[in-house]
Chimera marker file (.cmm) of the C-alpha trace (Angstrom):
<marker_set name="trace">
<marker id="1" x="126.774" y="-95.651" z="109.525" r="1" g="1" b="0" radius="0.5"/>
<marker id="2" x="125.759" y="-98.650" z="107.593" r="1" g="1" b="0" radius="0.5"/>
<marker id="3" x="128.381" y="-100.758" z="105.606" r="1" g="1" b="0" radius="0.5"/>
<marker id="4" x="127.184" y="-101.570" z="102.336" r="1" g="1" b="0" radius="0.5"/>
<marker id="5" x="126.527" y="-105.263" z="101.412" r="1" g="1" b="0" radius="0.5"/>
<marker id="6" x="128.917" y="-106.884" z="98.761" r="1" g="1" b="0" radius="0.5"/>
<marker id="7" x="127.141" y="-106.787" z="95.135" r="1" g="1" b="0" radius="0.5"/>
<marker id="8" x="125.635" y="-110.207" z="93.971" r="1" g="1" b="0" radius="0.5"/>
<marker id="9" x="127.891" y="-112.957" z="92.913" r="1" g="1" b="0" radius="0.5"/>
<marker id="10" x="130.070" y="-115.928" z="93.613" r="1" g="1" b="0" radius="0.5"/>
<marker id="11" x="132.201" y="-115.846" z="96.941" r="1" g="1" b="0" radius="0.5"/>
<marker id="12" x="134.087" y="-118.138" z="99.396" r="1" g="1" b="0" radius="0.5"/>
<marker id="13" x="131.469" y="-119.972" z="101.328" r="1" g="1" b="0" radius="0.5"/>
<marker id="14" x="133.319" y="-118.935" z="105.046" r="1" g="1" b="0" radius="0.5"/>
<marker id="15" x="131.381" y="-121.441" z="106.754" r="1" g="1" b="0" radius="0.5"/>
<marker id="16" x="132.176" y="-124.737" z="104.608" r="1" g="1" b="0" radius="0.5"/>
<marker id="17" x="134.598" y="-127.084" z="105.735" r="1" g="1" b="0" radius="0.5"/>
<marker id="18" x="137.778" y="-127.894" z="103.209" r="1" g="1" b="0" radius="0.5"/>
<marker id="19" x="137.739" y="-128.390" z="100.358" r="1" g="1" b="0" radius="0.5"/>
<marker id="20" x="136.467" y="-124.545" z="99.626" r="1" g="1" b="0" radius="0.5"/>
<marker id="21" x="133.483" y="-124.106" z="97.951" r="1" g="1" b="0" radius="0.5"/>
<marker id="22" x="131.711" y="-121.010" z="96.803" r="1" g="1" b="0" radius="0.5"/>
<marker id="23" x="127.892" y="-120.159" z="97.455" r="1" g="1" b="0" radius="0.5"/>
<marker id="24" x="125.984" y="-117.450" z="95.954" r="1" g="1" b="0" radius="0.5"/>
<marker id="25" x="125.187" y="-113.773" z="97.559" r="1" g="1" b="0" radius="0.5"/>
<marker id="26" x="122.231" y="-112.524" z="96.303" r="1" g="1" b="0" radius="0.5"/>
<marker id="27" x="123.333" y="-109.164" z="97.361" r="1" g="1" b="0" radius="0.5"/>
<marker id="28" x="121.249" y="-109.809" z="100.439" r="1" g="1" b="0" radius="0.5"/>
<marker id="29" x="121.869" y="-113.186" z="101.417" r="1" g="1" b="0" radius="0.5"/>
<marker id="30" x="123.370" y="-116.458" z="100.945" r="1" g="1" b="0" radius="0.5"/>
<marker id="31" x="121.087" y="-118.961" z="98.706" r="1" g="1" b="0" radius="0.5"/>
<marker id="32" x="121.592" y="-122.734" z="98.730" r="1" g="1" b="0" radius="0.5"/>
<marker id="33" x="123.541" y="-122.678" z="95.226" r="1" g="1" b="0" radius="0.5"/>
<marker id="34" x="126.809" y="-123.537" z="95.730" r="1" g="1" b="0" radius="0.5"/>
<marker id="35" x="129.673" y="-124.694" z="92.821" r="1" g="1" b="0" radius="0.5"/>
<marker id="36" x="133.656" y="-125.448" z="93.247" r="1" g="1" b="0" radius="0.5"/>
<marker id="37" x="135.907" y="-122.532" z="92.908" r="1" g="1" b="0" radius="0.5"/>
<marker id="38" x="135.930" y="-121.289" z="89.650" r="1" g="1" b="0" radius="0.5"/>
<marker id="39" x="139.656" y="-121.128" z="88.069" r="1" g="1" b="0" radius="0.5"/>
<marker id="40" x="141.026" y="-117.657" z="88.921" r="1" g="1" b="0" radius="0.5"/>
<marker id="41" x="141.447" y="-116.284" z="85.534" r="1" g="1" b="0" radius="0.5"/>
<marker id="42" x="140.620" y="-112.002" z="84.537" r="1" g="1" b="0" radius="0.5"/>
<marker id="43" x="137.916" y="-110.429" z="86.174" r="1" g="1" b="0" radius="0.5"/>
<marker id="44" x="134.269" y="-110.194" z="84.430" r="1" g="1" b="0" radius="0.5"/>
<marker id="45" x="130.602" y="-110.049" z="84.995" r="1" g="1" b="0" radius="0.5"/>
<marker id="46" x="129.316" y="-112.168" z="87.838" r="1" g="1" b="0" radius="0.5"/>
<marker id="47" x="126.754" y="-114.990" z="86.248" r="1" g="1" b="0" radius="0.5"/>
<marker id="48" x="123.623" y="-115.280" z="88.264" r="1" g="1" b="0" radius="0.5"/>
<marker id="49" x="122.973" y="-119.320" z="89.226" r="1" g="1" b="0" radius="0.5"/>
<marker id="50" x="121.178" y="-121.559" z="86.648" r="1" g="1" b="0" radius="0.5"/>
<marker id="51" x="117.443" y="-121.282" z="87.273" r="1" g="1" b="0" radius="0.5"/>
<marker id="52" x="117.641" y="-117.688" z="88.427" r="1" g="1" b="0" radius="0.5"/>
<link id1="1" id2="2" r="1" g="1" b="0" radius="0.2"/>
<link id1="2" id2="3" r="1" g="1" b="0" radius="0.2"/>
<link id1="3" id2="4" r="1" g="1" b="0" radius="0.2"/>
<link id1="4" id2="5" r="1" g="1" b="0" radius="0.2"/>
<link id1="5" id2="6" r="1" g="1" b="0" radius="0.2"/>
<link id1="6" id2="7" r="1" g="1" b="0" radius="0.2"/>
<link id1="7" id2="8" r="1" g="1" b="0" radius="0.2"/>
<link id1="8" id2="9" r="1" g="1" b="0" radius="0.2"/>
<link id1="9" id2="10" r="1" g="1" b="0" radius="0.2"/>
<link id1="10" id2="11" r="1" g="1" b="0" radius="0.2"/>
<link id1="11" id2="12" r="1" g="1" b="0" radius="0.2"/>
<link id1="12" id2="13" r="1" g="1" b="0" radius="0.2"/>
<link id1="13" id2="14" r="1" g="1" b="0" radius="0.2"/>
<link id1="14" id2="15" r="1" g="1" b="0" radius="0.2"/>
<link id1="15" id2="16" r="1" g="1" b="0" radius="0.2"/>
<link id1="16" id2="17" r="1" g="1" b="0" radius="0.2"/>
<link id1="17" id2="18" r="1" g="1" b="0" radius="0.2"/>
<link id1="18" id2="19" r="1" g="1" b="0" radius="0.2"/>
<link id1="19" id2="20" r="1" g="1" b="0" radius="0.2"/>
<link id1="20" id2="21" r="1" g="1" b="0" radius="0.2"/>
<link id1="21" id2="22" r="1" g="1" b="0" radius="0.2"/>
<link id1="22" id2="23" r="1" g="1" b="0" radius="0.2"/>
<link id1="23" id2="24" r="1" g="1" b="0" radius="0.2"/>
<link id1="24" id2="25" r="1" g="1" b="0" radius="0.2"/>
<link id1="25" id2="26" r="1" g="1" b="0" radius="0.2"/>
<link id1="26" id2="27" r="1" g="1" b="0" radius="0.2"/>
<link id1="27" id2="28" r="1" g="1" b="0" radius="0.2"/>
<link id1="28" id2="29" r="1" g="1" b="0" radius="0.2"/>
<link id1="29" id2="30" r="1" g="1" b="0" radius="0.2"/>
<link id1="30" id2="31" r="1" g="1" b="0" radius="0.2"/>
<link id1="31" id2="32" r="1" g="1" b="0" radius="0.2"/>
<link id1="32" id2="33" r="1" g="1" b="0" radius="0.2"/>
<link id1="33" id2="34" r="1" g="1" b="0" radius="0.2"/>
<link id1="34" id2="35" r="1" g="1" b="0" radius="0.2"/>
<link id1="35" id2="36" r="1" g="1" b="0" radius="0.2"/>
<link id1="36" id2="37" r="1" g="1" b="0" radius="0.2"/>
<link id1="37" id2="38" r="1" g="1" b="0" radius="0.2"/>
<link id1="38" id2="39" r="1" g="1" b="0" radius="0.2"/>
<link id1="39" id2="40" r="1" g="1" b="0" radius="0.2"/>
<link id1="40" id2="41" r="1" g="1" b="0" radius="0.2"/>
<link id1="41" id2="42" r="1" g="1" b="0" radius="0.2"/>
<link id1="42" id2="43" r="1" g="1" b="0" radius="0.2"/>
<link id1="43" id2="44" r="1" g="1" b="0" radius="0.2"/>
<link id1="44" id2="45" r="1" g="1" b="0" radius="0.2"/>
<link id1="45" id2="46" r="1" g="1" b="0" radius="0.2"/>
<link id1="46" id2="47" r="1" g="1" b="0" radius="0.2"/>
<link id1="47" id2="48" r="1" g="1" b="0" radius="0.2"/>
<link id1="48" id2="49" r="1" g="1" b="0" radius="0.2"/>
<link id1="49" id2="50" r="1" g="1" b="0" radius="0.2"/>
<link id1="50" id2="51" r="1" g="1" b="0" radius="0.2"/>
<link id1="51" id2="52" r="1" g="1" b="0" radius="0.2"/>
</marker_set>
């Protein structure tokens, strides 16, 4: 049995060192996009990465 892959979107990059930062998931694998945590506010649409 397969587990299904997260949807795309914004997520913890597990392998960057402190500060966290968060990199992309295509909904297949990670891209090179990466941004600062975004403020934790309510939940909504993911927004793809500029240029996508």
């Amino acid at each position: 049995m397969n587990t299904p892959l997260p949807p795309p979107g914004w997520y913890v990059d597990p392998a960057a060192p402190p500060p966290a930062v968060e990199r992309w998931w295509d909904g297949t694998g990670w891209t090179a996009h990466t941004r600062a945590p975004a403020p934790r506010t309510a939940p909504g649409p993911a927004a793809p990465p500029p240029g996508s």
